[in-house]
SERO-4910 file (N, C-alpha, C, O; in steps of 0.05 Angstrom, whole numbers):
BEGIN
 pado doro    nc1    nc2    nc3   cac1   cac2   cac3    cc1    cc2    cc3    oc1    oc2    oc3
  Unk    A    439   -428     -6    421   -423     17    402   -400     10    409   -380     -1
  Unk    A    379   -405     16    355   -383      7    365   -363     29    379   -368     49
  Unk    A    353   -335     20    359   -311     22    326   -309     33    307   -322     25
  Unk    A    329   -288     55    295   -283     78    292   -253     68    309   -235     70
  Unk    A    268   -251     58    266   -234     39    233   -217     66    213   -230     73
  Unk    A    239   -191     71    215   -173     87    197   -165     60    211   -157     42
  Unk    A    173   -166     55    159   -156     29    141   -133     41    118   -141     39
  Unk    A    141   -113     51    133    -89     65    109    -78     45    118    -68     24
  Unk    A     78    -79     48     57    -69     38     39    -47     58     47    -44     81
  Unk    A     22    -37     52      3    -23     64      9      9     71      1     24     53
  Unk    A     18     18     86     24     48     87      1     57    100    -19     43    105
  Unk    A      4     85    108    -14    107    115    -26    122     94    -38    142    100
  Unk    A    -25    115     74    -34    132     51    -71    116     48    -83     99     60
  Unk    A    -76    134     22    -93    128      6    -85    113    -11   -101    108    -30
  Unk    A    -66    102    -12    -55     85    -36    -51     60    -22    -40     42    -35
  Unk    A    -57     55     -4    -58     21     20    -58      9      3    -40     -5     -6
  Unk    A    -86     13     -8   -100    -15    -20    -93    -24    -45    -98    -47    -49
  Unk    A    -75     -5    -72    -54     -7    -87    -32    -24    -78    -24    -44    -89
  Unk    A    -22    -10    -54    -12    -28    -45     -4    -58    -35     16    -72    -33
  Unk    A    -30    -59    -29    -28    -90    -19    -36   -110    -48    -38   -135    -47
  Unk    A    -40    -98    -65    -40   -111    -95    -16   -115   -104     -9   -138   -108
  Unk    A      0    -98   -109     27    -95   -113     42   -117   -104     59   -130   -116
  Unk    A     30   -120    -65     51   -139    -50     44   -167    -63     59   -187    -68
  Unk    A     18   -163    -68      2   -196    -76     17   -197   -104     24   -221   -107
  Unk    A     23   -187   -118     39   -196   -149     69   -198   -142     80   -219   -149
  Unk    A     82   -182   -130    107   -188   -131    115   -215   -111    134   -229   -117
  Unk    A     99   -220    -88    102   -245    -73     94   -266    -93    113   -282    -94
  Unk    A     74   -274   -108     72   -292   -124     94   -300   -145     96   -323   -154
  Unk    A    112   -276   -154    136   -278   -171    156   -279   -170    172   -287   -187
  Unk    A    162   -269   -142    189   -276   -126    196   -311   -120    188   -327   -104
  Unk    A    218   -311   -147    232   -338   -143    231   -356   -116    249   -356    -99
  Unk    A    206   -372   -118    213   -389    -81    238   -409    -79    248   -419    -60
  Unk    A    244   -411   -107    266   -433    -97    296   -412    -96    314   -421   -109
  Unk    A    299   -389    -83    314   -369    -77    309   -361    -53    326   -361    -35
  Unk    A    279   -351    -49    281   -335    -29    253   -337     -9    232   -338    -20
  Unk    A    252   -337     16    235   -342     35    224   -317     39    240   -298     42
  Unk    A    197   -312     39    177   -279     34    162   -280     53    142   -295     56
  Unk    A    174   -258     71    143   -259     96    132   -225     95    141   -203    103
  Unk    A    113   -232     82    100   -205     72     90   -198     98     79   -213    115
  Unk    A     95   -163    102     90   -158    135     73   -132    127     84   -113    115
  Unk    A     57   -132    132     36   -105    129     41    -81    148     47    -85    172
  Unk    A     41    -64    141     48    -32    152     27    -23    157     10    -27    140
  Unk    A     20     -8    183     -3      8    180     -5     18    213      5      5    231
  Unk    A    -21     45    215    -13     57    241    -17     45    262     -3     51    281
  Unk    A    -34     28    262    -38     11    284    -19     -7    288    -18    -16    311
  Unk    A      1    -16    266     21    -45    270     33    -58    250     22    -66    230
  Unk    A     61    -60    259     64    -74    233     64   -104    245     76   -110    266
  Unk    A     50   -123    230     55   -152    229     48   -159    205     37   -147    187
  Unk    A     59   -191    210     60   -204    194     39   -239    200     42   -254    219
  Unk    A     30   -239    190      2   -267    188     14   -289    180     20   -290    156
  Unk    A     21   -316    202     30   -334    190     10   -351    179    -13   -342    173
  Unk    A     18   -384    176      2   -390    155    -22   -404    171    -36   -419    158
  Unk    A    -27   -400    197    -55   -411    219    -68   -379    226    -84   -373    245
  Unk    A    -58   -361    207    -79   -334    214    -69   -327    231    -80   -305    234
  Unk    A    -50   -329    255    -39   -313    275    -17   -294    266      0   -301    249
  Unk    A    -18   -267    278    -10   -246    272     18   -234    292     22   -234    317
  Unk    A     32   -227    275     57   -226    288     74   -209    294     96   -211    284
  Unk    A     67   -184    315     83   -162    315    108   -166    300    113   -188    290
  Unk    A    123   -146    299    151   -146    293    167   -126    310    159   -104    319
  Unk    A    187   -135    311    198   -122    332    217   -101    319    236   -109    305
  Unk    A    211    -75    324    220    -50    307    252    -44    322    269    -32    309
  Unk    A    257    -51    347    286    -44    350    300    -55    337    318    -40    331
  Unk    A    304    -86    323    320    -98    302    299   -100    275    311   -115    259
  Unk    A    281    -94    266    266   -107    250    266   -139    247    276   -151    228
  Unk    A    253   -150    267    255   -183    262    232   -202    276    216   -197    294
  Unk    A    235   -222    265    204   -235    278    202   -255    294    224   -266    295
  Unk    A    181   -268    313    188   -284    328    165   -313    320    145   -320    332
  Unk    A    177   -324    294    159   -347    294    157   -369    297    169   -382    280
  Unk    A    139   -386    325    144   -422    331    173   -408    345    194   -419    339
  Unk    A    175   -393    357    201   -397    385    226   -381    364    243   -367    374
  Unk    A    225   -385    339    249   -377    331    254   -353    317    236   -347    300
  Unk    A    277   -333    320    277   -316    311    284   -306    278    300   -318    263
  Unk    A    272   -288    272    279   -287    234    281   -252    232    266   -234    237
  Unk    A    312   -255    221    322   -223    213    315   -231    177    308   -252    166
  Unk    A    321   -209    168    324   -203    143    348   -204    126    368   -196    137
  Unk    A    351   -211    102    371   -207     84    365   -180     68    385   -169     60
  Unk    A    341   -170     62    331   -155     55    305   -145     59    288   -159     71
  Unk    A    297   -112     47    265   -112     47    255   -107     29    256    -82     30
  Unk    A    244   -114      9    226   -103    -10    205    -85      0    188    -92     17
  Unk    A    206    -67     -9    191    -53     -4    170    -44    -25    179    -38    -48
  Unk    A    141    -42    -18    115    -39    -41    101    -32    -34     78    -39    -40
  Unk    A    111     -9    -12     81     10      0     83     45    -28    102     57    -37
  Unk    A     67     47    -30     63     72    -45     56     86    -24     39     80     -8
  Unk    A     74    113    -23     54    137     -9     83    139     26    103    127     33
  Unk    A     69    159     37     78    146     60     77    114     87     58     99     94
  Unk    A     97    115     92    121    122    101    142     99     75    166     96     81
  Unk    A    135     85     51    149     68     41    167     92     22    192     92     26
  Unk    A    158    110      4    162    118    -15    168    155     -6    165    172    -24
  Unk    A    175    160     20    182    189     24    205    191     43    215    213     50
  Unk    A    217    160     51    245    160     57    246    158     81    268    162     92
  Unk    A    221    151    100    223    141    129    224    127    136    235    126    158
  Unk    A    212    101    124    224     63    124    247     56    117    259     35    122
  Unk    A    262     88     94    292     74     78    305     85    109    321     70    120
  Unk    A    300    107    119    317    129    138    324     96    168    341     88    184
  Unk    A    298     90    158    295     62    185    312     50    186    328     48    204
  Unk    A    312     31    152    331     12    153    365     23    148    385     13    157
  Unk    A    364     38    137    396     50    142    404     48    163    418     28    167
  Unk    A    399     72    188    401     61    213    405     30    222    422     26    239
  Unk    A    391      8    213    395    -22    224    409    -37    205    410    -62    206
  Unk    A    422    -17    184    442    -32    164    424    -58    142    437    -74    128
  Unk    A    403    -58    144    382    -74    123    377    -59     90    362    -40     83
  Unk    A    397    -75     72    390    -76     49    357    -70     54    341    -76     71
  Unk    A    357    -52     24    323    -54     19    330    -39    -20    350    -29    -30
  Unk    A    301    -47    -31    298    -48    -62    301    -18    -63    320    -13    -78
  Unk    A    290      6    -54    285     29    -66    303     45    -59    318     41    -40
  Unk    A    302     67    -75    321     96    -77    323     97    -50    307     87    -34
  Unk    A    342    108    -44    360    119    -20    337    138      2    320    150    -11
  Unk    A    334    142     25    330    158     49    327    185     34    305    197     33
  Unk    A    347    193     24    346    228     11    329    226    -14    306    235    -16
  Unk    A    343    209    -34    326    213    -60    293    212    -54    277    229    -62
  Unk    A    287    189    -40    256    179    -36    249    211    -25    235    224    -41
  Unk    A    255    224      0    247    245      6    251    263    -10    232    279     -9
  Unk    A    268    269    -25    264    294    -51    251    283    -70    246    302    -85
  Unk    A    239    258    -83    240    252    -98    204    256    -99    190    265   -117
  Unk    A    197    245    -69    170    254    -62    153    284    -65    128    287    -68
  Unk    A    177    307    -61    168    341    -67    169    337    -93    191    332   -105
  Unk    A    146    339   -105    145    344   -132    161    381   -148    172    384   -170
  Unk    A    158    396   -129    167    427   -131    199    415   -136    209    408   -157
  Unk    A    210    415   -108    244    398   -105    258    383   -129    282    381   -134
  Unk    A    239    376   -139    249    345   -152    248    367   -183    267    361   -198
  Unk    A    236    381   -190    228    398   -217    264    414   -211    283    411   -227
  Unk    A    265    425   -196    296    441   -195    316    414   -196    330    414   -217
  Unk    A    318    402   -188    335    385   -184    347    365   -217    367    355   -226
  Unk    A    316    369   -227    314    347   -257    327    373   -271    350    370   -280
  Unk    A    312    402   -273    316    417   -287    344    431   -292    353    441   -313
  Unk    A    355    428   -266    392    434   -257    400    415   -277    423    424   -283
  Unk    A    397    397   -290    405    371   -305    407    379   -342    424    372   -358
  Unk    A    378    398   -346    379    409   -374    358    393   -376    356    388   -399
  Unk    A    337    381   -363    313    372   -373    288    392   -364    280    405   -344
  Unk    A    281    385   -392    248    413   -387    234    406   -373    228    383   -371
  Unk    A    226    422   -359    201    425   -333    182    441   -336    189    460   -350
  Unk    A    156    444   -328    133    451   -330    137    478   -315    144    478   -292
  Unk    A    133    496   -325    140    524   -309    118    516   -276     98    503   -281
  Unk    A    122    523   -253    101    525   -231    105    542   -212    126    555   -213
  Unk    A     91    545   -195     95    559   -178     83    539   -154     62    528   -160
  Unk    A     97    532   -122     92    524    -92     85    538    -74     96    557    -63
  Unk    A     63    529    -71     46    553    -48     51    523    -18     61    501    -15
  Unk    A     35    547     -1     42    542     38     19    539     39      2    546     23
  Unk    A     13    525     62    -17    530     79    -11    542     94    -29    558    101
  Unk    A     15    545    108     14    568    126     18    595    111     15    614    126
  Unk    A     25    601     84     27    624     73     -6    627     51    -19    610     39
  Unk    A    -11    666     57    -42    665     43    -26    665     10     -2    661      9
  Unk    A    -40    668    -11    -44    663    -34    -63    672    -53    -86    664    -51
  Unk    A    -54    691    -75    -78    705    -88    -77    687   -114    -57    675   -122
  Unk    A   -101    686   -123   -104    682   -154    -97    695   -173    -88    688   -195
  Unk    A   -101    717   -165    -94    733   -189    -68    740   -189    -64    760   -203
  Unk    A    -46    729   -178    -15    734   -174     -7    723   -191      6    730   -211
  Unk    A    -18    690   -180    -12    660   -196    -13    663   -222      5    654   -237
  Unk    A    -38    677   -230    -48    675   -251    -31    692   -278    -33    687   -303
  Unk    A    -15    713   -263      4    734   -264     30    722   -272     47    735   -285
  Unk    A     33    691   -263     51    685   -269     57    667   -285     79    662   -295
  Unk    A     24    647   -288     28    625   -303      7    632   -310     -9    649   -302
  Unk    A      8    608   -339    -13    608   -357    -36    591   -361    -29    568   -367
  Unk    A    -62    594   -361    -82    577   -356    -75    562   -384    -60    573   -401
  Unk    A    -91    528   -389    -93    519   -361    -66    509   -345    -43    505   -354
  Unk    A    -77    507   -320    -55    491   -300    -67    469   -292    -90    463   -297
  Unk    A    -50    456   -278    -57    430   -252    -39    438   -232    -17    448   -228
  Unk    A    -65    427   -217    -59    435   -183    -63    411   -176    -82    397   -184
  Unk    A    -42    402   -157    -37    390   -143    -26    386   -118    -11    404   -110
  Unk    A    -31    359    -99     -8    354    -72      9    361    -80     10    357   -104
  Unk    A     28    373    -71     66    371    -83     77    344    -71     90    328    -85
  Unk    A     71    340    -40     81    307    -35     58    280    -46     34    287    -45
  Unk    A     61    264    -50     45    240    -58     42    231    -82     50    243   -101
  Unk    A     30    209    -83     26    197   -114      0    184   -124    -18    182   -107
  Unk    A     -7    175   -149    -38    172   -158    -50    192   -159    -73    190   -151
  Unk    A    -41    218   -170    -63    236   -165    -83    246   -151    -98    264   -159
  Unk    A    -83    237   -131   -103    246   -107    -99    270   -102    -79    282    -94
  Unk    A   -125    280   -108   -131    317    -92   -123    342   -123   -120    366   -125
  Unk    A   -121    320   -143   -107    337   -170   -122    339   -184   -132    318   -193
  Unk    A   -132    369   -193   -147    381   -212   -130    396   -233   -110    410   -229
  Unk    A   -145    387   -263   -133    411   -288   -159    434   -284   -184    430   -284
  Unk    A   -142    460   -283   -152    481   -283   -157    503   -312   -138    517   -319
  Unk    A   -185    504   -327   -181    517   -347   -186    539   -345   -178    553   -364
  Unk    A   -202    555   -318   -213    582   -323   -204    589   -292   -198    573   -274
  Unk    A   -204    613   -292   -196    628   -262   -218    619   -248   -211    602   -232
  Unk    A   -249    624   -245   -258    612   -226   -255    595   -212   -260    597   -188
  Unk    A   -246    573   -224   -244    545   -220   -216    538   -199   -212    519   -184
  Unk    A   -197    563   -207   -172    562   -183   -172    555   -161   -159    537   -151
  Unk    A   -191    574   -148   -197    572   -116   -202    551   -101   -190    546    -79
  Unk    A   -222    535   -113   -230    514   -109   -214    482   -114   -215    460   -103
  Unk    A   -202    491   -131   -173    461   -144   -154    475   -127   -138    457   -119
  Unk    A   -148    499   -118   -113    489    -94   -133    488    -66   -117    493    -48
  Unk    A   -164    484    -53   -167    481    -31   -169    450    -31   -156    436    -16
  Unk    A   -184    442    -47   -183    409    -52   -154    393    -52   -151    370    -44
  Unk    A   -129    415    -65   -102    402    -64    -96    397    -33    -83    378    -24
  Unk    A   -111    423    -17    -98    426      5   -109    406     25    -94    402     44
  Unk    A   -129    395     26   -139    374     38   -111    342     38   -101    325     53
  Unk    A   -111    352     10    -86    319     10    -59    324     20    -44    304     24
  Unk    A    -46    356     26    -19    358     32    -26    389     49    -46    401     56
  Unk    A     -1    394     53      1    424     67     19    440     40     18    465     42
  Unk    A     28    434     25     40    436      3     26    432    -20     21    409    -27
  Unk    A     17    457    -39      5    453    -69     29    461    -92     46    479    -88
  Unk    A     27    445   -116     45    449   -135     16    459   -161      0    442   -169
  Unk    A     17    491   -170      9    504   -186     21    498   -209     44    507   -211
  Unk    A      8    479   -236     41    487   -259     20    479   -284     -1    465   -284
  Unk    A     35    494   -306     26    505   -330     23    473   -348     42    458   -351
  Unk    A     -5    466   -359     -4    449   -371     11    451   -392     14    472   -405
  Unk    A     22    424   -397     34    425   -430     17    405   -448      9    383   -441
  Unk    A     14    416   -467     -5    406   -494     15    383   -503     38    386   -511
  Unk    A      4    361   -499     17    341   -522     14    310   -516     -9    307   -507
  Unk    A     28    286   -516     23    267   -514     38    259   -488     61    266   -480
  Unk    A     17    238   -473     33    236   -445     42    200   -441     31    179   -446
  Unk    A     71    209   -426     76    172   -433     93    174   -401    100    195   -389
  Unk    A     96    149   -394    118    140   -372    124    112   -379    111     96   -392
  Unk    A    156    109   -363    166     92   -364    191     84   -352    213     94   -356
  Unk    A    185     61   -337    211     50   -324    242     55   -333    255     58   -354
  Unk    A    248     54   -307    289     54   -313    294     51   -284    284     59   -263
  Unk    A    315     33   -292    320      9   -271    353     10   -273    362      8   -296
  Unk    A    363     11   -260    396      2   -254    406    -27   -239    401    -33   -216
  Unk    A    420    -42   -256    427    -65   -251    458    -73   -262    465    -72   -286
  Unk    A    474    -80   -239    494    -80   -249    513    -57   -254    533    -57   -268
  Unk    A    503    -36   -240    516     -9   -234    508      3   -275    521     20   -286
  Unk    A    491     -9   -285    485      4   -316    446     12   -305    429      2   -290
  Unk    A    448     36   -325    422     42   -326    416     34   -345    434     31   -362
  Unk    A    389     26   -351    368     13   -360    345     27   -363    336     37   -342
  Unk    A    330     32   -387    309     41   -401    283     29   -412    279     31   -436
  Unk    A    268     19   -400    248     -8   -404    225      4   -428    216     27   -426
  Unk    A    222     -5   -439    195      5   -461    180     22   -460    166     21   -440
  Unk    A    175     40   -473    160     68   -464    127     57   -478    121     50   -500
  Unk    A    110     61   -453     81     65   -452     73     92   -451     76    110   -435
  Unk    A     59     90   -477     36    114   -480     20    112   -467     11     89   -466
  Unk    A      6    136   -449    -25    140   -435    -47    151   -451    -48    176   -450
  Unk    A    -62    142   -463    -83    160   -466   -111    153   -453   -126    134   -459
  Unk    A   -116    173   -434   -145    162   -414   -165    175   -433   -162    188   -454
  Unk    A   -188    168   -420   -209    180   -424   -221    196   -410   -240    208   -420
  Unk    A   -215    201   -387   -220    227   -376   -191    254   -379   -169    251   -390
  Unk    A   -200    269   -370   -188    295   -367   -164    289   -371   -153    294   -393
  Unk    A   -151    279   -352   -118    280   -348   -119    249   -337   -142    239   -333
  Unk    A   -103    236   -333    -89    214   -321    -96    208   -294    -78    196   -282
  Unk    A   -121    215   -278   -121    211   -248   -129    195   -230   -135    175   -243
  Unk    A   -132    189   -205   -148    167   -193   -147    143   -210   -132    127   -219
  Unk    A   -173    151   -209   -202    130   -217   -189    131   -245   -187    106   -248
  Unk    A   -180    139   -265   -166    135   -290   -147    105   -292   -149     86   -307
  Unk    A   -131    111   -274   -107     89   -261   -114     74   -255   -103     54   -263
  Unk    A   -137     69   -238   -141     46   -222   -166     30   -245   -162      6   -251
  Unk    A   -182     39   -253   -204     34   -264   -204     14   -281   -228     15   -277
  Unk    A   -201     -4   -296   -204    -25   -317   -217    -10   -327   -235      2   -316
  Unk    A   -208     -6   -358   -216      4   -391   -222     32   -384   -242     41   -394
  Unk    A   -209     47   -370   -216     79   -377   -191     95   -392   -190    118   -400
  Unk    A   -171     73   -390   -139     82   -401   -134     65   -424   -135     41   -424
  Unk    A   -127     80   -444   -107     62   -453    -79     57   -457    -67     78   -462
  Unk    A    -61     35   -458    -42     41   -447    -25     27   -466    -26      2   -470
  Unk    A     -9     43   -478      4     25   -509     43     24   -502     59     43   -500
  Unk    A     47     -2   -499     75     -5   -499     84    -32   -522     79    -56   -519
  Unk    A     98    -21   -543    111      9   -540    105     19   -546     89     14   -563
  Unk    A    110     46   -538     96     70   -553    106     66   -575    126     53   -581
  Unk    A     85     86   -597     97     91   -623    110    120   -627     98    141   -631
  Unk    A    138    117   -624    152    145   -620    175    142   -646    187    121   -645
  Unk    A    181    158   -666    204    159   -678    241    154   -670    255    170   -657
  Unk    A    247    133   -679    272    127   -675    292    154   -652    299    154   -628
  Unk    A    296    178   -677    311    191   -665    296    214   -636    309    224   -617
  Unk    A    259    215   -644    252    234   -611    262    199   -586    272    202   -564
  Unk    A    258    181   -592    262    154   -576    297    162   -560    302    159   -536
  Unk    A    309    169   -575    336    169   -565    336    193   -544    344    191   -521
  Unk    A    328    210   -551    326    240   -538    305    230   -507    310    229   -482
  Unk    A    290    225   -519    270    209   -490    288    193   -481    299    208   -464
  Unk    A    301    169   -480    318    156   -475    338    172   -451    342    168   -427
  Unk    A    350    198   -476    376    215   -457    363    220   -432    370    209   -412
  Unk    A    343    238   -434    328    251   -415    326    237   -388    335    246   -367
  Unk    A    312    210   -391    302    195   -375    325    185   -351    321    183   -326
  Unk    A    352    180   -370    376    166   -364    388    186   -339    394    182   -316
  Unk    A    389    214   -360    399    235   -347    382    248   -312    394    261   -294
  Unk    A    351    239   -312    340    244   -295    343    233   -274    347    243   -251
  Unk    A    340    205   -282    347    175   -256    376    191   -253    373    206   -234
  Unk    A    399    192   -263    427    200   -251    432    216   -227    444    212   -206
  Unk    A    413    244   -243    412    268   -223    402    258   -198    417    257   -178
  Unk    A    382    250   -198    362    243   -178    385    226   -158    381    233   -135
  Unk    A    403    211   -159    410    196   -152    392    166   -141    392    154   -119
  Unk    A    378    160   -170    360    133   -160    366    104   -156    379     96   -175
  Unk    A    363     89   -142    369     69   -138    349     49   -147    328     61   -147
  Unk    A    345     20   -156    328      6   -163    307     11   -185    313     27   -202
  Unk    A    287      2   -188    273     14   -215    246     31   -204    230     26   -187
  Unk    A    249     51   -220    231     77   -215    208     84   -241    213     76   -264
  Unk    A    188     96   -235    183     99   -259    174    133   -266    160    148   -251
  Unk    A    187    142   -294    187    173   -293    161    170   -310    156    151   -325
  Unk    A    145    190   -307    121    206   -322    134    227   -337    152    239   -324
  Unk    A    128    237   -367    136    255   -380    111    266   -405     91    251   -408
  Unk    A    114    284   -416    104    290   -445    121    305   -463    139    322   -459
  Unk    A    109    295   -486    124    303   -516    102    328   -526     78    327   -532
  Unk    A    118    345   -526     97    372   -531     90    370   -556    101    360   -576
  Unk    A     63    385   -552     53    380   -581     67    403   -602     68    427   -597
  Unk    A     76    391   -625     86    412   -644    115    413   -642    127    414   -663
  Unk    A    125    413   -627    156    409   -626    167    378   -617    188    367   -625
  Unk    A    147    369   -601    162    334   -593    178    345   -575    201    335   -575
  Unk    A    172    364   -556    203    364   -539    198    360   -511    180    369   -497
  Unk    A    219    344   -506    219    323   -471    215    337   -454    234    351   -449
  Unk    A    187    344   -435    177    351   -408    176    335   -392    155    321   -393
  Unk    A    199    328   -367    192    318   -343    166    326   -329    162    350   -324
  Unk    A    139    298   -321    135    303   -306    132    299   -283    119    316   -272
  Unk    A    143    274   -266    148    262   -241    155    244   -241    153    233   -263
  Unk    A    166    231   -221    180    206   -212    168    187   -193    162    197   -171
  Unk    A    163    164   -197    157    146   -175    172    128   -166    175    108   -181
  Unk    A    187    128   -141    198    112   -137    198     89   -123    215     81   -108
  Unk    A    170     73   -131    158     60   -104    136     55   -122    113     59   -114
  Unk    A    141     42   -156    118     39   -183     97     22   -172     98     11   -150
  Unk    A     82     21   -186     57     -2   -173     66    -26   -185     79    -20   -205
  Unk    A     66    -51   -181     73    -75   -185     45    -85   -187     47    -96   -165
  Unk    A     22    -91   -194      3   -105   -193      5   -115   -224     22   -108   -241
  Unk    A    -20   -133   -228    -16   -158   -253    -20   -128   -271      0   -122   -284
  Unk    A    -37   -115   -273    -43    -88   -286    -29    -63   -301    -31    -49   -321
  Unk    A     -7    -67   -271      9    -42   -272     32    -32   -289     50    -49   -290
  Unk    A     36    -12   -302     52     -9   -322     84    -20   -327     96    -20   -349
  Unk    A     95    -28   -298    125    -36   -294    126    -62   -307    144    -68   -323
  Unk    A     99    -80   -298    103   -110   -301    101   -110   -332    113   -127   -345
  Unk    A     83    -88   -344     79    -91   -375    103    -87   -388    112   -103   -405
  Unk    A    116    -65   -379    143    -57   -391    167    -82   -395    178    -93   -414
  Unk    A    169    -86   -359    180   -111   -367    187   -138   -386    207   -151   -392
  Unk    A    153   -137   -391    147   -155   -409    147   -150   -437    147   -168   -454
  Unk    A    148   -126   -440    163   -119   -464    191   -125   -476    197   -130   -500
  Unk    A    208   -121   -454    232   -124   -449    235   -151   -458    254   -146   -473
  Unk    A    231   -175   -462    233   -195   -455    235   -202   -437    231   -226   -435
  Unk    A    243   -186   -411    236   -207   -395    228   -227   -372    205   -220   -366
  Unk    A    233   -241   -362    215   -252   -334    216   -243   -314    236   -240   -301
  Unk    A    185   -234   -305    180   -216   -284    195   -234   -253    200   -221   -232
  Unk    A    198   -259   -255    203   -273   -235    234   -257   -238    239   -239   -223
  Unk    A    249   -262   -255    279   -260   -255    276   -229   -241    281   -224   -218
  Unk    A    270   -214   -257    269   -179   -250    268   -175   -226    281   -155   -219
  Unk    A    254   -190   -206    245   -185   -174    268   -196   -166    283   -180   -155
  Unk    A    276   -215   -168    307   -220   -166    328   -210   -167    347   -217   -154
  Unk    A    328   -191   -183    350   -172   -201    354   -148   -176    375   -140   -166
  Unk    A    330   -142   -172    321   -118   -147    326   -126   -123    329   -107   -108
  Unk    A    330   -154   -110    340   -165    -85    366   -152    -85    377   -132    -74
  Unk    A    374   -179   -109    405   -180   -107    421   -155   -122    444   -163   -129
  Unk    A    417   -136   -127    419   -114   -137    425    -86   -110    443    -69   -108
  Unk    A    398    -92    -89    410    -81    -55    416    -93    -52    428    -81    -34
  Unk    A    423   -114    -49    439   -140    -23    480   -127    -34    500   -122    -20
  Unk    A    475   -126    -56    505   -122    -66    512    -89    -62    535    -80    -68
***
């Protein structure tokens, strides 16, 4: 008997429209002769879902369930593929816990720590994995430059501390330039994360748990052509290049490997995530730099490539992630 699968896109973020790419690839790959997909769009105005005569279909948030042609439809699960808030900061997982609904991503807590980029640096670092020295500033607290500067070492990046895609994130090479990269941060959050660039090569890559085993999917190298990795970098056709597998030596591969393994653990992650890291230049040695737990899925996006590295079928993998929460 097919399994009724919620495919949850859109969000309050700046990352919507990622998102609703994401929903459009993984609904096309999700096994139909398994599972029935009523992709339901999120967004402040409403969540519904569009059947197939264009009529639009509230959903009813005290059970999560729908009312279509007279009859009613709960869930077996929800996939979830909003980037940003509320999919990926633990208030759709906090939802469905409460209504007892399986769903694909990390847990209510992890998603919310996982989202403080500051949080999530103590938490990896409690583990024995290297972290980017930083310092977390307030909007409600004032803030000198020359403190910061006192404490870390140019350059830095400034950034949101909550969110993802880089939005509102500047590399900072000269003190002038400070002032202006944590007010721009502050536009995207109330929370800025100050932290000391590290020189060297920058890569991410999936890890997925299936079967109560973690899993390490192919490591992709980044190298953009702008500045750092941001926006318009990500999203852009041909401004990145993006090499999986990376070309990394057997034994730094294992050590990246530990790290990665060891981070998903701490974190306590559920489903497949994808960590950002660099290999410092001159030593090769493993810098966490963030976690996504809520990867982009589009034809583009680095998960599906990994996968495909892997050997194997992106159809099966979406599968793996159902029945992986359902169990």
């Amino acid at each position: 008997m097919k399994k009724t699968i919620a495919l949850l896109a859109g969000g309050y973020s700046g990352e919507h429209v990622v998102s609703l790419k994401s929903a459009a690839q993984i609904e096309k790959s999700i096994p139909a002769d398994k599972y029935n997909v009523y992709k339901i769009i999120i967004t402040r105005m409403g969540w519904t879902y569009t059947d197939a005569s264009g009529q639009s279909i509230e959903v009813d948030k005290n059970d999560f369930s729908l009312t279509v042609n007279d009859q009613k439809i709960t869930f077996d699960c929800a996939f979830i593929a909003i980037h940003g808030t509320p999919g990926e900061d633990g208030m759709l997982q906090g939802y469905f816990e409460m209504l007892q609904i399986p769903y694909t991503t990390c847990d209510s807590f992890t998603s919310a720590l996982t989202f403080n980029k500051s949080y999530t640096n103590c938490v990896v670092g409690s583990a024995g994995v290297n972290v980017a020295k930083s310092l977390q500033l307030f909007s409600e607290q004032k803030h000198d430059v020359a403190d910061i500067l006192s404490k870390l070492k140019l350059p830095v990046f400034v950034k949101p501390n909550n969110g993802g895609s880089s939005l509102g994130t500047s590399k900072v090479k000269i003190e002038a330039e400070l002032e202006e990269a944590i007010e721009r941060a502050f536009k995207e959050d109330n929370q800025v994360l100050v932290e000391e660039f590290i020189k060297g090569r920058e890569f991410t890559c999936g890890v997925v748990k299936r079967n109560n085993e973690i899993t390490v999917l192919p490591v992709t190298e980044i190298k953009s052509s702008k500045e750092f990795f941001d926006f318009e970098a990500k999203y852009t056709p041909g401004m990145t290049e993006e090499i999986t597998p990376a070309d990394i030596d057997p034994e730094t591969l294992k050590v990246v490997q530990q790290n990665l393994k060891r981070s998903y653990a701490r974190l306590n992650c559920r489903g497949v995530v994808r960590i950002d890291f660099f290999l410092q230049e001159d030593t090769n040695e493993f810098y966490f730099l963030e976690v996504n737990t809520v990867p982009g899925q589009t034809e583009t996006s680095l998960i599906p490539q990994q996968v495909a590295a892997m050997g194997w079928d992106i159809s099966e993998f979406y599968a793996s992630l159902i029945e992986e929460a359902i169990k």
